[in-house]
KOLVEXLO-17395 format. One record per residue (C-alpha): z, y, x; residue number from 1. Coordinates in steps of 0.2 Angstrom, whole numbers, always signed. Each point is the difference from the previous one (the first is absolute). Layout:
<sites>
@w: Z; v: Y; u: X; resi: NUM
...
</sites>
This chain:
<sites>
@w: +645; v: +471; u: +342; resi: 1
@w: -13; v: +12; u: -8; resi: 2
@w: -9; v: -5; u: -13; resi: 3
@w: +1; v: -8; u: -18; resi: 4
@w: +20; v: -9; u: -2; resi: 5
@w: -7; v: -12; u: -14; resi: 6
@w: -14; v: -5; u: +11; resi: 7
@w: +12; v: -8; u: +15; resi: 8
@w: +10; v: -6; u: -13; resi: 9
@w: -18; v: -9; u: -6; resi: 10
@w: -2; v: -8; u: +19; resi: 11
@w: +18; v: -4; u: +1; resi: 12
@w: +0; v: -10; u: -17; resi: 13
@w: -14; v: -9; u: +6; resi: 14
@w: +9; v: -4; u: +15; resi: 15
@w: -19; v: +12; u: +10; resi: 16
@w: +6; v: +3; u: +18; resi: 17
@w: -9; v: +18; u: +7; resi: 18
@w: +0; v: +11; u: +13; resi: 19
@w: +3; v: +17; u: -1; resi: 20
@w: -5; v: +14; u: +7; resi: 21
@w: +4; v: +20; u: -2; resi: 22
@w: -12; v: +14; u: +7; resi: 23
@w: -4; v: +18; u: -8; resi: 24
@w: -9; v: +2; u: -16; resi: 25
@w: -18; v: -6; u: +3; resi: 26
@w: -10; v: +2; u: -16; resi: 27
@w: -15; v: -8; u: +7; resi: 28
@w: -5; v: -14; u: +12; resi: 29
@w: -4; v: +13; u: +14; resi: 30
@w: +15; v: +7; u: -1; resi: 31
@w: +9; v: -17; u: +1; resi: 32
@w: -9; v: -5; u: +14; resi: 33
@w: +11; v: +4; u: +15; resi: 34
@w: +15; v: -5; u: -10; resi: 35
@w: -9; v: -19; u: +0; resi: 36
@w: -1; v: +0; u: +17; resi: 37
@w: +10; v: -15; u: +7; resi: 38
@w: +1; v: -9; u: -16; resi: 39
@w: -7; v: -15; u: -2; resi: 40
@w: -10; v: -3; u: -15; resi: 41
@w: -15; v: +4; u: -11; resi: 42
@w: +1; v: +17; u: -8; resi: 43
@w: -6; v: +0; u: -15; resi: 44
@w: -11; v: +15; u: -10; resi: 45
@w: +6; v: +0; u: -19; resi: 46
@w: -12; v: +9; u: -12; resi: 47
@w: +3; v: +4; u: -18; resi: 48
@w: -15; v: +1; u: -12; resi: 49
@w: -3; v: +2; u: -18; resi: 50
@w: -16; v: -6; u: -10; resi: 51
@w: -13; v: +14; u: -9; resi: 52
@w: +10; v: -4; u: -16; resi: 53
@w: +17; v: +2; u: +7; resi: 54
@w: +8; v: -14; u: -9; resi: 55
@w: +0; v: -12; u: +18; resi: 56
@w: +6; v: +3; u: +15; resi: 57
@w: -2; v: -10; u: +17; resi: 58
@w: +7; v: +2; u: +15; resi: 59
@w: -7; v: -4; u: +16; resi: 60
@w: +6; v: -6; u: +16; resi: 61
@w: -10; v: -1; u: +15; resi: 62
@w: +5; v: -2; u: +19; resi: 63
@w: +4; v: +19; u: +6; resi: 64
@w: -16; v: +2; u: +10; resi: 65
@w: -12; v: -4; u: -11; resi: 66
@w: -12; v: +14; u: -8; resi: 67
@w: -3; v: -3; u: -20; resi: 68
@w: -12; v: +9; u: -8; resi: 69
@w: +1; v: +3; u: -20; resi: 70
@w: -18; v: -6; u: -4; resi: 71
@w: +1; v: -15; u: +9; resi: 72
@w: +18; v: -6; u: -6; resi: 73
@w: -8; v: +3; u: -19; resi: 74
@w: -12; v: -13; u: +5; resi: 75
@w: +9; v: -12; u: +8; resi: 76
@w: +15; v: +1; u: -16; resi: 77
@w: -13; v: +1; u: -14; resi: 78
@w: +14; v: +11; u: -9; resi: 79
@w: -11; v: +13; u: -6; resi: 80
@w: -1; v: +17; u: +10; resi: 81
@w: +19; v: +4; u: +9; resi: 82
@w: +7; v: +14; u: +4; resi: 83
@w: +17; v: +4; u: +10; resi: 84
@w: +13; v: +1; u: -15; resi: 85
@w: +10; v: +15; u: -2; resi: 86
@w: +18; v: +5; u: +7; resi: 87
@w: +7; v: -2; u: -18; resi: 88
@w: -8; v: -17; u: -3; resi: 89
@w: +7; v: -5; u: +18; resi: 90
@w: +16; v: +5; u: -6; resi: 91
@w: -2; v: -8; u: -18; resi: 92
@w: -4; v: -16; u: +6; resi: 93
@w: +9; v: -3; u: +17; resi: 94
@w: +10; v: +13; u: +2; resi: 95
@w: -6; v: +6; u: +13; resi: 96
@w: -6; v: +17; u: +8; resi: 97
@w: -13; v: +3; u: +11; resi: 98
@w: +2; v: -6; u: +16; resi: 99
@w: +9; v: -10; u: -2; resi: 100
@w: -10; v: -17; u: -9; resi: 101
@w: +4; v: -15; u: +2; resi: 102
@w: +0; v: -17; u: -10; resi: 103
@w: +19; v: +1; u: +4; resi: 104
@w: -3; v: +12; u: -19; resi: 105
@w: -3; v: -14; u: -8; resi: 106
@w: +19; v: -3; u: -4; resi: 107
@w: -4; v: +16; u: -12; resi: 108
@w: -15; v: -9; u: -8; resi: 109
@w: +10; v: -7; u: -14; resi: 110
@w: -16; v: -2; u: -12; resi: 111
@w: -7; v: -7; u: +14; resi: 112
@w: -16; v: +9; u: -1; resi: 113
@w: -3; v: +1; u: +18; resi: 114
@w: -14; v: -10; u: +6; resi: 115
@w: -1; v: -4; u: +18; resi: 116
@w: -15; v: -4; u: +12; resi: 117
@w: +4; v: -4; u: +18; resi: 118
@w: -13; v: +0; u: +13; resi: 119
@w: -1; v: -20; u: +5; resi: 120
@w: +2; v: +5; u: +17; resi: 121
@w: +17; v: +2; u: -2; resi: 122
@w: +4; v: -17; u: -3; resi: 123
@w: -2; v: -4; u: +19; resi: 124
@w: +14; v: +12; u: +3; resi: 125
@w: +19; v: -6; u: +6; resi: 126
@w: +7; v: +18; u: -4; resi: 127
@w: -2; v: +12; u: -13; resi: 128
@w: +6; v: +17; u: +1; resi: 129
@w: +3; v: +13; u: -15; resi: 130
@w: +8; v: +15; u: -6; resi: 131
@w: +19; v: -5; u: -8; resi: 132
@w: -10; v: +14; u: -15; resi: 133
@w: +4; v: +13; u: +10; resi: 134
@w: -8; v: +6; u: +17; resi: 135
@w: +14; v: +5; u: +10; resi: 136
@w: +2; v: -19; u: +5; resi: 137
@w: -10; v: -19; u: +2; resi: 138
@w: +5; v: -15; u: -1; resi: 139
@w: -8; v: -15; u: +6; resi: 140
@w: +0; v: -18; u: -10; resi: 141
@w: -9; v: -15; u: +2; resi: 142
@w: -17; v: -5; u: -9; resi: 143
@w: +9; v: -15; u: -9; resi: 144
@w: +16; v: +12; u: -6; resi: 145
@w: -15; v: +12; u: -4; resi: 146
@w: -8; v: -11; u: -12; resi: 147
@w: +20; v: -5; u: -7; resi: 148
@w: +1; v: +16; u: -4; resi: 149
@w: -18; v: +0; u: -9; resi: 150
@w: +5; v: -15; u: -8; resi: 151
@w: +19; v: +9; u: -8; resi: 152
@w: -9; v: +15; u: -5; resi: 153
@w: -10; v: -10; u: -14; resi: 154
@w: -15; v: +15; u: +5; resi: 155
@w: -18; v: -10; u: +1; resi: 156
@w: -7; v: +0; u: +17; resi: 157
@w: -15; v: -7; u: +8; resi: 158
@w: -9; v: -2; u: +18; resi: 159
@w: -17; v: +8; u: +4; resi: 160
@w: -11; v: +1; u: +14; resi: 161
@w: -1; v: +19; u: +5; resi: 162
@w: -7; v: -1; u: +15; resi: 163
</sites>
């Protein structure tokens, strides 16, 4: 399976069932689109942000077709001005490279500095689907083994109304 090894290793100590799927690398969600076809879940949109200072960093998940403009996410967090963070702060703190965010980074977080805001619409979804921390694959878990994993991770998290 592609992806990070100590991450199924995560879902299987925590006894997570997911689906998984393997498709070419698609570093964004248009590119992933076609490959999504037939599954059945919510895609979700995973942005990584860092504050004016530099010394936060939130990231923000969102149902996959939803627009989030900058500005307006500033005002609804009440975080300061926010900025997309950096390829080497992704990597720093999740592990990650671009294209391939997801809160599956989290299991790289081991400060736990990671603050996470979920758009509350999520919370009505059966399915969630996410990169396995790299693009060239997607798995699928359910909301309640989501928040399990939230819970494991020890990283803060809260629900907001984006939309």
């Amino acid at each position: 399976m592609n992806g990070d090894p100590k991450l199924y290793e995560a879902l299987e100590s925590l006894s997570i069932e997911f689906e998984y799927h393997e498709h070419p690398a698609a570093p964004t969600v248009e590119a992933v689109l076609e490959h999504w076809e037939g599954i059945d879940s919510t895609h979700c949109k995973n942005l990584f942000f860092r504050n004016h200072k530099g010394n936060r960093h939130y990231l923000v998940i969102l149902e996959h077709t939803n627009k989030l403009a900058i500005r307006d996410l500033e005002q609804m967090l009440k975080q300061g001005k926010l900025s997309l963070a950096s390829d080497r702060r992704l990597e720093k703190w999740m592990g990650l490279t671009p294209g391939s965010v997801s809160p599956f980074g989290l299991i790289n977080d081991s400060e736990n500095h990671v603050h996470l805001f979920i758009d509350d619409n999520l919370r009505q979804a059966e399915k969630l689907s996410f990169h396995p921390n790299i693009n060239t694959a997607t798995i699928v878990i359910s909301f309640d083994d989501f928040m399990q994993f939230l819970d494991w991770s020890g990283n803060s998290f809260e629900f907001i109304k984006l939309y």
